[in-house]
C-alpha positions as CSV (number, residue, x, y, z in Angstrom):
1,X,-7.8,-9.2,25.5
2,X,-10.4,-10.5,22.7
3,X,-9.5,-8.9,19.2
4,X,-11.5,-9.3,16.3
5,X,-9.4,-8.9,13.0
6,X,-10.4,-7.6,9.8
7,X,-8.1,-7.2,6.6
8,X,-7.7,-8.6,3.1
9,X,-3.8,-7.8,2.2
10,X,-1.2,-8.9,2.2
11,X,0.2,-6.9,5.4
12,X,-3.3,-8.1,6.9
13,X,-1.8,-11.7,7.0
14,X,1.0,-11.0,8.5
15,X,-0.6,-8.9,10.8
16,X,-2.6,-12.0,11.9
17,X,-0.4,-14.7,11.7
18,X,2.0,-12.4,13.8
19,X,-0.8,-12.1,16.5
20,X,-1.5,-15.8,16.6
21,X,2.1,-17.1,16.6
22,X,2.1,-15.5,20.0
23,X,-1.2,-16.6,21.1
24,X,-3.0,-13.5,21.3
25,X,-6.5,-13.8,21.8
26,X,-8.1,-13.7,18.3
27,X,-12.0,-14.5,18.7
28,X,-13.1,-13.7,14.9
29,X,-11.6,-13.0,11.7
30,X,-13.6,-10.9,8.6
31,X,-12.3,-11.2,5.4
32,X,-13.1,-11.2,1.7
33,X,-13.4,-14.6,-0.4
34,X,-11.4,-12.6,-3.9
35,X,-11.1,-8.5,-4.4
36,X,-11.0,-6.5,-7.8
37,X,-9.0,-3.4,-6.6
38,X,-6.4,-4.7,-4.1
39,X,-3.4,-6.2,-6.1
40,X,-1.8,-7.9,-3.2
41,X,-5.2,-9.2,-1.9
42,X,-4.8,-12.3,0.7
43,X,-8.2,-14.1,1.4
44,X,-7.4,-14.4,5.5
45,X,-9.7,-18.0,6.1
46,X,-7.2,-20.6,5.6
47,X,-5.2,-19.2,7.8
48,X,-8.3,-18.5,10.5
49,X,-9.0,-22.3,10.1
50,X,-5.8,-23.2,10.8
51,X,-6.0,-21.5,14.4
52,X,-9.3,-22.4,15.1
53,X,-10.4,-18.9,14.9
54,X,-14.4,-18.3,13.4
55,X,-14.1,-16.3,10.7
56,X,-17.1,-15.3,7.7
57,X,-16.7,-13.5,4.6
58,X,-17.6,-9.8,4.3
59,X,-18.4,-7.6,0.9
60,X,-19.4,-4.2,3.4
61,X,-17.8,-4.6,6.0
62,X,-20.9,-2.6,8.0
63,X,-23.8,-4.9,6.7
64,X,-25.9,-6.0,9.8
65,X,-24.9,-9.4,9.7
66,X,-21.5,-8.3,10.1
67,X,-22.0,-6.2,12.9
68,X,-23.8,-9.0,14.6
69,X,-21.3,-11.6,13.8
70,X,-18.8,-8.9,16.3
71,X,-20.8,-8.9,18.9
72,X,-21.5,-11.9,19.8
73,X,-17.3,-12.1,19.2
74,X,-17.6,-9.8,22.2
75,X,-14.3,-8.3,21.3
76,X,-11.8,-5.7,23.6
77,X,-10.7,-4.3,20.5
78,X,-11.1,-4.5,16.8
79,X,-8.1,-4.5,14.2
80,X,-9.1,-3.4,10.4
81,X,-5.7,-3.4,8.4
82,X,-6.1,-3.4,4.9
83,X,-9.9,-2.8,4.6
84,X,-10.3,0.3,1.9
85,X,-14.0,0.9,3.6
86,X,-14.7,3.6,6.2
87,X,-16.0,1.5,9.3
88,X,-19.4,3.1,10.2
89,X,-20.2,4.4,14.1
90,X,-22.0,1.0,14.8
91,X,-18.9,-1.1,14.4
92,X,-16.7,1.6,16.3
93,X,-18.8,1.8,19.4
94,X,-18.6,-2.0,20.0
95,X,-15.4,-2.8,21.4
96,X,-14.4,-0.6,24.4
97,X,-11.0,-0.4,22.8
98,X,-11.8,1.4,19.7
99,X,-11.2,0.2,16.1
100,X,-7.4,0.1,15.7
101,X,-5.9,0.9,12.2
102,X,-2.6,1.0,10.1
103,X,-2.1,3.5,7.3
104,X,1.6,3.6,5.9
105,X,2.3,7.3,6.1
106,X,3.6,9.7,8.5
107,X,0.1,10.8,9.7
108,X,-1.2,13.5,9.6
109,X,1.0,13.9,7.0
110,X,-0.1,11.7,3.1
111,X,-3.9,10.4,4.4
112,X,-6.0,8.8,1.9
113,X,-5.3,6.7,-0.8
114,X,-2.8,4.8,-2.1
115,X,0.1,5.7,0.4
116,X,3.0,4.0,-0.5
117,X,2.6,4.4,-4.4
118,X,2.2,8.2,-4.0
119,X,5.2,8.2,-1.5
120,X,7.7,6.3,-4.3
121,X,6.1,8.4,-7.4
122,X,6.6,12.1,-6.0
123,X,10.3,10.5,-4.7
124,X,9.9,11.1,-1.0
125,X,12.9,10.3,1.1
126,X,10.8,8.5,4.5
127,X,7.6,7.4,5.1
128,X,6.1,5.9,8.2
129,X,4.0,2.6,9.8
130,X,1.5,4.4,11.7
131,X,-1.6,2.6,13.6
132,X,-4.2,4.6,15.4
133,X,-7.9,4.6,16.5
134,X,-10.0,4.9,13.9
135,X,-13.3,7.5,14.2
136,X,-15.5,9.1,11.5
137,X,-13.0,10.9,9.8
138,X,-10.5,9.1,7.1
139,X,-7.0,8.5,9.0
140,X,-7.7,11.2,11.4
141,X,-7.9,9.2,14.4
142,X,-5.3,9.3,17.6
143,X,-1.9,7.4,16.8
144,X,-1.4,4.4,18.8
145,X,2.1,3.8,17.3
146,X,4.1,5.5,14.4
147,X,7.3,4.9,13.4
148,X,9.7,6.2,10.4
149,X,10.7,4.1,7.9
150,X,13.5,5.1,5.2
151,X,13.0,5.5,1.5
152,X,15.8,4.8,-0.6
153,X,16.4,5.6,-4.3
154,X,17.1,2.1,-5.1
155,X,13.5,1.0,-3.6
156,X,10.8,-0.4,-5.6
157,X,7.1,-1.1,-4.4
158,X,8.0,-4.2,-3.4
159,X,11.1,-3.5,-1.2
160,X,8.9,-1.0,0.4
161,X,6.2,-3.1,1.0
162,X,8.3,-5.6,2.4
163,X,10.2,-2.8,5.2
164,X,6.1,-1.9,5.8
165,X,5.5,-5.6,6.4
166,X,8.8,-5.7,8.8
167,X,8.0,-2.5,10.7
168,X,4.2,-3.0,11.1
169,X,4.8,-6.8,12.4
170,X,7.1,-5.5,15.6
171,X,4.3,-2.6,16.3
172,X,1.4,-4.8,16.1
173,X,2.8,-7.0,18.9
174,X,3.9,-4.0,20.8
175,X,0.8,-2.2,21.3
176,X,-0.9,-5.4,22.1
177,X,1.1,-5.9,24.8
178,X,0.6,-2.3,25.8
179,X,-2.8,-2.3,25.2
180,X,-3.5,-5.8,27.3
181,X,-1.2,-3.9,30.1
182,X,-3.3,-0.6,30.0
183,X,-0.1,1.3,29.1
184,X,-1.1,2.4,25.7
185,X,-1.3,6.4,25.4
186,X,-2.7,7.6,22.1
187,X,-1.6,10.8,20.6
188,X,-4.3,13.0,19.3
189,X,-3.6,14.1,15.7
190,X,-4.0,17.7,14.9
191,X,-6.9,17.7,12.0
192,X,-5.8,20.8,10.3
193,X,-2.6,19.5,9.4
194,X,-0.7,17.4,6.9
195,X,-2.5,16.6,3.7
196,X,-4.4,13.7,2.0
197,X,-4.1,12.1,-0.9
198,X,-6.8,11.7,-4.2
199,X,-7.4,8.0,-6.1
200,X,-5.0,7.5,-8.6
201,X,-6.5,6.2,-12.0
202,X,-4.9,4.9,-15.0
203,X,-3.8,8.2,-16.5
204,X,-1.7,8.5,-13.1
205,X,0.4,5.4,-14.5
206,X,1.1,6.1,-17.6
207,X,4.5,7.4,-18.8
208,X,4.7,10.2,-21.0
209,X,8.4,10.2,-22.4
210,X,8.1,14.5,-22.1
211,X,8.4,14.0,-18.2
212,X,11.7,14.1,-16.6
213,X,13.9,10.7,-16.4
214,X,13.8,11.0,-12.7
215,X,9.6,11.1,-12.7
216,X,9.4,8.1,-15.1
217,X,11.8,6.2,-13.1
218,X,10.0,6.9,-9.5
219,X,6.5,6.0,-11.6
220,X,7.5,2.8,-12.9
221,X,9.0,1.7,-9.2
222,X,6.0,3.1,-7.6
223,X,3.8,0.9,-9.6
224,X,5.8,-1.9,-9.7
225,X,5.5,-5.7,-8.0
226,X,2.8,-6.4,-6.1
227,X,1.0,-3.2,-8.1
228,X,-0.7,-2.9,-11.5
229,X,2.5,-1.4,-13.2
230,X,3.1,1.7,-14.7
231,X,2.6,1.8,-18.9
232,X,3.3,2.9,-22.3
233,X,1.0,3.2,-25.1
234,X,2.8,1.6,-28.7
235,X,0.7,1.3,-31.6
236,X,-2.7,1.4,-29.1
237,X,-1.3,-1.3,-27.2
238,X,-0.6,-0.6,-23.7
239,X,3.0,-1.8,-22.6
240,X,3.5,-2.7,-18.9
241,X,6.9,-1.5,-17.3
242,X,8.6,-2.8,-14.4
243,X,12.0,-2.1,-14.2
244,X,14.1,0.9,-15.3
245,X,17.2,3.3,-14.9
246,X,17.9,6.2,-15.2
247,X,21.1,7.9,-17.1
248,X,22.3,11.4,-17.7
249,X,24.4,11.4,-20.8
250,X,24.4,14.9,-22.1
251,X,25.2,13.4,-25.8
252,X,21.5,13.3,-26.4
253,X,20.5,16.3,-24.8
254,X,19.5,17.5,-28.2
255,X,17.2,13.9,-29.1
256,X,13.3,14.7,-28.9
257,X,11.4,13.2,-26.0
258,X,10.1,9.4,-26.8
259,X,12.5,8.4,-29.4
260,X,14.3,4.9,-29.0
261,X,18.1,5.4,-29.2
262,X,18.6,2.0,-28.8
263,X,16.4,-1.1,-29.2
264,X,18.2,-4.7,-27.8
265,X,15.3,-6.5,-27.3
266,X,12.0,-5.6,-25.0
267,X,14.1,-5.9,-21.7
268,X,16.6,-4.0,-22.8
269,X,15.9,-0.3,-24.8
270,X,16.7,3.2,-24.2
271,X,14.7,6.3,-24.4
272,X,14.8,9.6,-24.5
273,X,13.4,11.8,-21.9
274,X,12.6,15.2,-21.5
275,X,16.0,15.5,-20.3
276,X,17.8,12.5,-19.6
277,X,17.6,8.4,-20.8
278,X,15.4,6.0,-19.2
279,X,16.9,2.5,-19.6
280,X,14.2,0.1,-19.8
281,X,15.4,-3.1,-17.9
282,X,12.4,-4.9,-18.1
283,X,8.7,-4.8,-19.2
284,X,5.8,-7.0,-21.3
285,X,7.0,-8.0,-24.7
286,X,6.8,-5.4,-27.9
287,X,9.1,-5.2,-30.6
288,X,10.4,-1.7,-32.4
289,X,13.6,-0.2,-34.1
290,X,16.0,2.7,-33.2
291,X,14.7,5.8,-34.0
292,X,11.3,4.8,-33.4
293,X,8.8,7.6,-31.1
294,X,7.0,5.7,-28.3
């Protein structure tokens, strides 16, 4: 089965290199040379070169010369994970296979943007790997493979990121197989339900001390390694934080939003929430006192 591969991420890579460990039949790669917007961007040639596999660089993905470049690849199927453009009707009718893509949600549950920042910001319990056949709609394709992965408290972006990684890996080489065997069954999604979700902009990562501990806690995770981070404005700079805790300690249930109780150094402060304390474990350097609003 000839796949052509397209992706720019991090889980792209390991997407691929999964795929050619095993000697699947990868007859182009399309990748970007650098990216603005994705934080855990991986450009996908070295590894192409490595394998022998033809790859080019894209900027739109559906630019004629990139439609041409897959067909003469004269691929089965197409594999676009971690590609943030819609892939236009020319490029889905070439392979008789479809155009095959992953979206870390439980679709049709959490489409659009962002997936597993929203998931750890609104403090979901589970999430899910899901891959399916991409059409004209945005993740409303049939699912080729879906499974549940667990959210725990204690997860950052990162350790997410990394079950994502773990989970998608063992799928991709599953529905290959199935697909090369003819034994893959898609399951049609039902398109009026579930939910998508909107761009999040800088005002979605910044902390406001009013909100509860729990929501500034699941903001800074959510935004934390390989992401942008979430942030605090002190004296118009803008603070990056990565690491907190949170602590219920009704002594200072009376203490205003935003004021520092205690100030150790810029890895180590406490502040007052709407209701409980964030501890601030670690984050870019600043300097202030106890008693100090943020």
């Amino acid at each position: 089965m000839r796949i052509v591969y397209i992706g720019c991420v991090e889980s792209s890579y390991c997407g691929l290199k999964a795929l050619l460990e095993q000697k699947k039949d990868v007859v182009g790669v399309i990748t970007m040379e650098s990216s603005g917007f994705n934080a855990d961007f991986v450009d996908l040639s070295p590894l192409a070169r490595e394998y022998q596999v033809p790859c080019r660089y894209a900027k739109n993905i559906n630019d004629c010369e990139n439609q041409e470049f897959i067909r003469e690849c004269l691929p089965d199927v197409i594999y676009c994970f971690g590609w943030s453009q819609l892939i236009h009707k020319e490029i889905l009718d070439i392979p008789p296979l479809g155009v095959i893509g992953l979206h870390p949600a439980e679709l049709p549950y959490n489409r659009g943007r962002h997936p597993l920042i929203w998931a750890l910001a609104l403090g979901l319990e589970r999430t899910a790997s899901t891959f399916f056949r991409m059409d004209a709609g945005a993740d409303t394709g049939d699912i080729i493979s879906q499974r549940e992965i667990t959210i725990e408290y204690t997860d950052y972006a990162r350790d997410l990121y990394d079950k994502v990684l773990e989970t998608a890996r063992e799928q991709i080489l599953e529905f290959t197989n199935e697909l090369e065997r003819g034994s893959c069954v898609p399951r049609k999604q039902d398109t009026l339900a579930g939910n998508s979700w909107r761009k999040r902009g800088e005002a979605d990562g910044t902390i406001d001390w009013r909100m509860s501990s729990r929501a500034i806690y699941n903001l800074v995770r959510a935004l934390s390694h390989p992401y942008v981070g979430a942030q605090f404005l002190y004296q118009n700079k803008k603070i990056k934080v990565w690491k907190t805790e949170e602590l219920v300690d009704d002594h200072y249930r009376n203490i205003e939003p935003g004021k520092i109780i205690k100030f150790h150094s810029h890895n180590d402060f406490y502040v007052k929430a709407y209701d409980n304390v964030i501890h601030v474990l670690e984050c870019d350097n600043f300097s202030a006192k106890e008693g100090e609003y943020l």
